[in-house]
N, C-alpha and C positions, 0 to 999 in steps of 0.2 A: 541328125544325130539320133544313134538308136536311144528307144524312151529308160533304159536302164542309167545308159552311159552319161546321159544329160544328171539323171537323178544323180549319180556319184559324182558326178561332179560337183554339184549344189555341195555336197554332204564333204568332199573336199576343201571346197572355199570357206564353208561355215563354219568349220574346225580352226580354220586361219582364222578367219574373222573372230573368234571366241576369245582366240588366243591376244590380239590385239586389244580389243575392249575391256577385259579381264585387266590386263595391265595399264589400264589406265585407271582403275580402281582398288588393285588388290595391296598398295602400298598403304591404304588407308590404315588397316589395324597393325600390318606390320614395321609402321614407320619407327612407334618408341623401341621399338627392341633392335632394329637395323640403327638409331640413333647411339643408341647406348653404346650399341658393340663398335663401331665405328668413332667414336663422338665428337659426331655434328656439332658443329654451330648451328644456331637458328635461320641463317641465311643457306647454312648447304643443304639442310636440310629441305626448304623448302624449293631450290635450284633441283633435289632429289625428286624432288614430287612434278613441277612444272617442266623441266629438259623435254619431257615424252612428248605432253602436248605440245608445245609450243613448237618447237621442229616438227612434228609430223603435222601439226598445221600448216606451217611454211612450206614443207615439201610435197603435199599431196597434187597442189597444179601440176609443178612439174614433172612427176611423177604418172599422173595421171597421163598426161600427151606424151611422156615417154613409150606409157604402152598404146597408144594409141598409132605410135609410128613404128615400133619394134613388135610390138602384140604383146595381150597382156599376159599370157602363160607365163613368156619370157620373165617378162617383168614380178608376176606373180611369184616365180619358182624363186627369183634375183632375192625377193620379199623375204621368205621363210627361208633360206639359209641364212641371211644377215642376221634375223629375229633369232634364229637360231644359235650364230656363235655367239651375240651377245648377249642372249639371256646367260649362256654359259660367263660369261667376262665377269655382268652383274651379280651372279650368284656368289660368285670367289671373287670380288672385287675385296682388295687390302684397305682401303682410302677410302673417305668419300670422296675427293676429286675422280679417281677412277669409277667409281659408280656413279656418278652422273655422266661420265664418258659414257660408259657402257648403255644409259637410259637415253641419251643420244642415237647411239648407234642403234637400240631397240625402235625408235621414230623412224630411222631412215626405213629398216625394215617393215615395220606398219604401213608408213607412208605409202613403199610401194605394193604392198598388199592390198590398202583398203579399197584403193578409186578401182584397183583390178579384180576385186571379189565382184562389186554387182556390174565391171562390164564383160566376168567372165557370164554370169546368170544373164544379159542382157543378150550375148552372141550366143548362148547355149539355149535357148529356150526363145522359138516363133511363133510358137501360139499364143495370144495374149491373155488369156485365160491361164494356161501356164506359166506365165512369165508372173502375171498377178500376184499369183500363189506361192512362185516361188522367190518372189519380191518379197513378200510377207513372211515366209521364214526366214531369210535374212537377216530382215528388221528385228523379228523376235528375237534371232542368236546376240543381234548387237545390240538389244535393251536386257537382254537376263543377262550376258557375262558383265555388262556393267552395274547389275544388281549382286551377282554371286560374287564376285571378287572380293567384296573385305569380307566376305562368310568363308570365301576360301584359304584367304589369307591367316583370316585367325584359327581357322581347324589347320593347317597346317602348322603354326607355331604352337599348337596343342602339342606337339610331337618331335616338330625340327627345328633345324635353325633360320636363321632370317633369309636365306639363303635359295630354302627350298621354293620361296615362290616364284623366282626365276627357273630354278632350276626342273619346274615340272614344267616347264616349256619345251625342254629338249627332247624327250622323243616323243612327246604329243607331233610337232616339227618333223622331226626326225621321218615319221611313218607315211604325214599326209606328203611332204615333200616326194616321196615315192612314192607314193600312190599318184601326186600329179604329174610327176614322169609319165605314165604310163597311162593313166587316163582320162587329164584334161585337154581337150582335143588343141592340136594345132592350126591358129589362124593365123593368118599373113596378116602384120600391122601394116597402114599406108605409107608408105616412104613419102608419100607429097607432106607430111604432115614433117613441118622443121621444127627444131628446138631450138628458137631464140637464146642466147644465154644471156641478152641485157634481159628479157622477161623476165628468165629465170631466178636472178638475184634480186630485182623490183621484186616481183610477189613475193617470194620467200621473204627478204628483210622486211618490206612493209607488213604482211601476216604478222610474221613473230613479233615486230613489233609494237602492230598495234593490239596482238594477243596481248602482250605484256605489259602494255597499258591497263586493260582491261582488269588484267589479274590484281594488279599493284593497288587500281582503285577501289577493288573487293575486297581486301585485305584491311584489318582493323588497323593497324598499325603503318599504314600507305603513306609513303613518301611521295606528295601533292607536285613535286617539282621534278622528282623522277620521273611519275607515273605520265603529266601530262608533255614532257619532252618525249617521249615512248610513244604517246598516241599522236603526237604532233609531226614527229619524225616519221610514222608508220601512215600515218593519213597523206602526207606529201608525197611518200615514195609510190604510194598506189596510184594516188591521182596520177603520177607519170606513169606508171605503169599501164591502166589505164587510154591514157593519148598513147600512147605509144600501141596498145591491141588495135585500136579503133585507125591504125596510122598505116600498119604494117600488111601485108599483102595475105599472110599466114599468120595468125597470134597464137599464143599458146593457150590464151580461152577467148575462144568465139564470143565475146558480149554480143552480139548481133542476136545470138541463140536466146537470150532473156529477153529480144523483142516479143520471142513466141509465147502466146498467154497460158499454154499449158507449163513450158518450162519456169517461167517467172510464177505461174501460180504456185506449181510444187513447190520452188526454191524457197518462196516467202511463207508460204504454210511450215516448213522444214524449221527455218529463222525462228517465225514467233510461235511455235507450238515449243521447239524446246527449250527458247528462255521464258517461256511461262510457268515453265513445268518447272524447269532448275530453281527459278525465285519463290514459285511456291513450296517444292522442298525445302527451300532453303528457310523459309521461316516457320516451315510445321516444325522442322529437327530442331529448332531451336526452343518452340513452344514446348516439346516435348520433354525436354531437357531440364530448360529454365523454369516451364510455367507446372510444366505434369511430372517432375521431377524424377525424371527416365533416366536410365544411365546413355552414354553413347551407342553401345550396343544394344540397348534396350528400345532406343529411337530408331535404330539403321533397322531393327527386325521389323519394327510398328508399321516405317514406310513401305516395308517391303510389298506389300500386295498392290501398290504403284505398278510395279518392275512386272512383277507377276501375271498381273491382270495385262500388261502392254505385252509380255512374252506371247501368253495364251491367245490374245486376240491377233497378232500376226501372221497366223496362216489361216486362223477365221478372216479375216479383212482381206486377203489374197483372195481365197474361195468367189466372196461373194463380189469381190469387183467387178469379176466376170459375169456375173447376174444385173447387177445394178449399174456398174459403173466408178470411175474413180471419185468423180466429183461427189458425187451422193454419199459416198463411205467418208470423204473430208468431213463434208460438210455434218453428218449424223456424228462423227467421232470427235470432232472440236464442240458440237454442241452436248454431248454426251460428258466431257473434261468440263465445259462449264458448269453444265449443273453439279458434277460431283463436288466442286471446288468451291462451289457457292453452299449447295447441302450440305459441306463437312461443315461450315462458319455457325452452322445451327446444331451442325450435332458433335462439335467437336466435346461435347461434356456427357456425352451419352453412352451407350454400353460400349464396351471393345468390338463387339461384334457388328455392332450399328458402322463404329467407323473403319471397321476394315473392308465392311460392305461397299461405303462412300469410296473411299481410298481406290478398291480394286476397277470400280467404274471409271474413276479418273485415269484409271493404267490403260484399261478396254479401250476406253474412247482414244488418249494419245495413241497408242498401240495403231489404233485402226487408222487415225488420220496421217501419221510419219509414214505406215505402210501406202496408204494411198498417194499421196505427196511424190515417194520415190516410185512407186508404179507410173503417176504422170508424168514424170520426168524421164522415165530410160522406155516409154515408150513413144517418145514423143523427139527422140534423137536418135541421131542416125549411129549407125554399128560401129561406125569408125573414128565416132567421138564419145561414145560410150565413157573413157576412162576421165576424159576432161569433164564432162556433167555428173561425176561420183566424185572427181576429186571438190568440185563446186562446192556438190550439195556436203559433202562433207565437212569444207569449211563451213559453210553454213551452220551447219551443229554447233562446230565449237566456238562459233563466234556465239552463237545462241545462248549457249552454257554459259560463257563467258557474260553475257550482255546480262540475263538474268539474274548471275551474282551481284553485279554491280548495281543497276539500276533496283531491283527490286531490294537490298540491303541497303541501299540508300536509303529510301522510301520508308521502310522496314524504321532506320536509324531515325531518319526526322519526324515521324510521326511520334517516337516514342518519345523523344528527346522534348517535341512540342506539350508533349503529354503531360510530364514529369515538373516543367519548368511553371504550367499551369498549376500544378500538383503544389507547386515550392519546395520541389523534394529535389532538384538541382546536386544539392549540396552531397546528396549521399545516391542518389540515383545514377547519377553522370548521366555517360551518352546510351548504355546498353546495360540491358538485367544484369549480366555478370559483377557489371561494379554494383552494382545494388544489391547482389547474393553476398560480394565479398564485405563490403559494407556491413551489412548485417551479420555475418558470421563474426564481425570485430565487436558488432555492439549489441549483444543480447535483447537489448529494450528496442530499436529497432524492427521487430516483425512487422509493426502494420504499416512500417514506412514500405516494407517490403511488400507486403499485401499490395499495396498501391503502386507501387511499380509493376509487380504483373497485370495489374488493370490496364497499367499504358502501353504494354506489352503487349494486350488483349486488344486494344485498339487498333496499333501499328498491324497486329497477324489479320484482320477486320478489313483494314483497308488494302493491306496488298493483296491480301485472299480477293477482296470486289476487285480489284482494278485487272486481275488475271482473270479472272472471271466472265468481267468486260471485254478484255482486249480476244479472250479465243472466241466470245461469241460475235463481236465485232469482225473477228477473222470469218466465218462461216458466214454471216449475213453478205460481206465479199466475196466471197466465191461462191457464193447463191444468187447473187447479181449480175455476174459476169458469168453466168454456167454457158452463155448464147455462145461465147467465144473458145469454149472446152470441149474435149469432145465426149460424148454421148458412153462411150465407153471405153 
């Protein structure tokens, strides 16, 4: 492929992929005002929010080996018209039932977009030096749209209606759609490659399922008998899904392929780098809020040099893989997110500038180690399953996301709770600051009850900050151990 044609293509797929990540964020600030003008319940509401992920979790296997046997172009192009007429549905939806239809039919379109953006960059680019690189701005396009989406979502409700953040989807869509007519090159997918359809419903319902587990237990207000029928029913169906790959002559994912210690390294770096990263968000936005008395938008700006710093560092970390290698850019960028996460617990009281310094180092380091991760992985599998080890590693993420809400807000929750109980502030503290802010706004004489509950608040941010701290650097000292069985570059 001439060196132009390869470049626009990148610059095609990244457009898509912008557009995908974006919408998995950009509901954040425009949900009260889509609530009000519709009015939601608090259950559609949040069916509003969850439909996108959770289907295009479920769908991305299948999806993925679809383009693997039809080609991803096909597949890619099938992607951005769906994304297309249903950003249009979602914009003008009358209902919340029909906009969550619509954010549905948004997944399917994602779904088949995502696992086909890095196996278009995987067939599009042989030199591995290039492929590095342009592995790396990938990565960057799908950590900034998931930072700029509620910055974009709230400057467009500056002006429009709830409507418009669908609705700038369409000729964004519109344009690259044409342009990948014409210049995403044409590959033959493998016809040996089948589409199981008992695979196909195992993965999907076991994902969504036990995504929705997941979700249900992250939630303050989690229904304990839901949540774990959800992860119970979602764990069985995969287990069979599972015998059934390992059974069958063609699966629709190779597990055999995570025998190989480059693709099981990437995958598991992918897992616990982004639920370290989502559980430690998850407890700074909350210290910021509760403890440093930020408003919501005041918190989402503060984290932003997270987003930033990982944008910026992912065509740096491409660059230099090719000098140094993948493993070395993991291992420096997992330990680079440690020390930041460890140095913010010292300087979380220090100037703004001290912590957006810390902050942006932790974005560099995740940045460089996701980009390296997925360089190990699509260089390390073959051309014609490209789309199966992107839809993988994709679930990966969102099981990561998912895993990090849960487990680290657990953590988060019993520490504080242990805290408060030793405190004897039970009574007015409960389980989280919130009741202990509400608390006190009823009872005036109450502030140093309240003092004291940011203490144990200060604890719980303490220990889940060490233990993410721990687990990335525990991750790197792994795959500094096993570097014998990686390869070199």
């Amino acid at each position: 492929m001439k060196f132009q044609s390869r470049w626009l293509t990148l610059a095609i797929v990244s457009a898509a992929l912008f557009l995908v990540v974006i919408d998995m964020t950009v509901l954040y600030t425009a949900l009260p005002s889509l609530a009000q003008a519709l009015h939601t319940t608090a259950s559609e509401k949040l069916w509003i929010l969850n439909a996108y992920s959770l289907v295009m979790a479920g769908l991305m296997p299948v999806m993925g080996a679809l383009g693997d046997r039809l080609g991803h172009r096909r597949v890619f192009i099938f992607g951005m018209v769906t994304f297309g007429v249903a950003s249009m549905l979602a914009a003008f939806a009358p209902t919340a039932a029909m906009l969550i239809a619509a954010r549905a039919l948004l997944a399917v379109g994602g779904a088949a977009m995502m696992p086909a953006t890095i196996a278009i960059i995987r067939t599009s680019f042989q030199d591995p030096k290039e492929l590095a690189l342009a592995i790396g701005i990938w990565a960057a396009i799908a950590s900034g749209g998931a930072a700029i989406g509620p910055l974009l979502g709230g400057a467009l409700l500056e002006h429009f209606w709830w409507g418009s953040v669908f609705l700038i989807n369409v000729p964004i869509i519109g344009v690259a759609t044409l342009l990948a007519l014409h210049y995403v090159p044409v590959r033959a997918g493998n016809p040996d490659i089948t589409i199981d359809l008992a695979s196909c419903w195992q993965s999907m319902l076991g994902i969504i399922a036990l995504a929705y587990g997941i979700k249900e237990f992250a939630k303050p207000d989690s229904h304990s008998l839901l949540a774990w029928s959800a992860l119970l029913f979602g764990a069985l169906l995969l287990a069979v899904f599972i015998r059934r790959q390992l059974r069958i002559p063609r699966p629709l994912i190779d597990l055999r392929l995570l025998c190989a210690a480059p693709i099981a390294t990437g995958m598991l770096v992918a897992l616990i780098a982004s639920m370290t990263l989502i559980g430690f968000e998850l407890v700074l936005s909350q210290r910021l809020q509760l403890v440093a008395g930020k408003s919501p938008l005041e918190a989402g700006a503060f984290v932003l040099p997270i987003s930033l710093g990982s944008f910026f560092a992912g065509p740096l970390a491409g660059a230099l893989i090719g000098r140094v290698g993948s493993v070395r850019v993991i291992v420096a960028g997992l330990c680079m997110t440690a020390l930041g996460i460890a140095g913010y617990m010292f300087l979380r009281d220090a100037s703004v500038w001290a912590q957006v310094l810390i902050l942006a180092l932790c974005g560099i380091g995740i940045g460089s180690s996701l980009t390296a991760s997925s360089t190990l992985v699509m260089s390390n599998v073959a051309e014609d399953r490209a789309g199966m080890a992107g839809s993988v590693e994709g679930v990966a993420y969102e099981f990561g996301g998912g895993f990090g809400v849960t487990i680290f807000g657990s953590i988060m929750t019993a520490v504080y709770v242990a805290n408060v109980q030793e405190m004897g502030l039970s009574h007015m503290a409960g389980s989280s600051l919130d009741e202990a802010h509400t608390y006190a706004q009823a009872h005036p004489g109450a502030s140093q009850a309240l003092a004291s509950a940011m203490q144990a608040f200060e604890a719980s941010f303490t220990w889940v900050s060490a233990l993410v701290a721990a687990m990335l650097f525990g991750l790197a000292c792994m795959v500094l151990l096993n570097r014998k069985k990686l390869p070199t570059r």
